[in-house]
N, C-alpha and C positions, 0 to 999 in steps of 0.2 A: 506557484508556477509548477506544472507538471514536471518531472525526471523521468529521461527516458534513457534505456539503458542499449547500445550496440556493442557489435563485436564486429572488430577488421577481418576479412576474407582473406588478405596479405599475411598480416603478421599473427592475427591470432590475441590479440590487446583486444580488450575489453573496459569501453569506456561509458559514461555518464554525463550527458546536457542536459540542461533547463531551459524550455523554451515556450514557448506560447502552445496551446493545443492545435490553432489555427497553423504553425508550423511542424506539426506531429510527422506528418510522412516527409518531411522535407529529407533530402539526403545531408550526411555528416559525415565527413573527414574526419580520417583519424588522425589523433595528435599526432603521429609517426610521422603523417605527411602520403600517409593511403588513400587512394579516393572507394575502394571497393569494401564497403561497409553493408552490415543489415541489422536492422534495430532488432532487438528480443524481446520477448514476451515476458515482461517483469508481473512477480504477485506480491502482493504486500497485503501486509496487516494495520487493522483500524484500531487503535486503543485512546481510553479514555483519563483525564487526570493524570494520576501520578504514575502514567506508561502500564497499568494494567488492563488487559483484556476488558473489554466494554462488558460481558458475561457476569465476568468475575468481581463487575465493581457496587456491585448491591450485593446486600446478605440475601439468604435465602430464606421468603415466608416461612414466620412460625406457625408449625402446624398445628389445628384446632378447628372450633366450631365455626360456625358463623358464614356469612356468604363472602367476607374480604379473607378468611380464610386464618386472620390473628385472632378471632372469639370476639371483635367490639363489636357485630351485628345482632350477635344472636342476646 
């Protein structure tokens, strides 16, 4: 389930729900007891396995002949 992240217009807290995507714009009170909240624009990163960068989790072809680029073509 998606996490969407606001911030109160009152207080200044800064909080985090989990909800359906179908309730993405829905309005959210602040734990405080605020009704004047605005959701932010959250970025987040994709990693794969053991939490390394998707990039970073194959070696990098060995260089050589060949058309796959490791010499078993050629």
């Amino acid at each position: 389930m998606p996490r969407y992240d606001f911030k109160c217009r009152e207080c200044g807290h800064t909080f985090e729900l989990s909800r359906p995507m179908s309730e993405a714009s829905a309005a959210a009170p602040c734990p405080h007891g605020h009704a004047d909240t605005v959701k932010l624009l959250s970025t987040f990163g994709v990693t794969r396995g053991g939490g390394a960068p998707a990039a970073a989790a194959a070696p990098a072809p060995a260089s050589g002949g060949g058309c796959c680029g490791g010499g078993c073509c050629g």
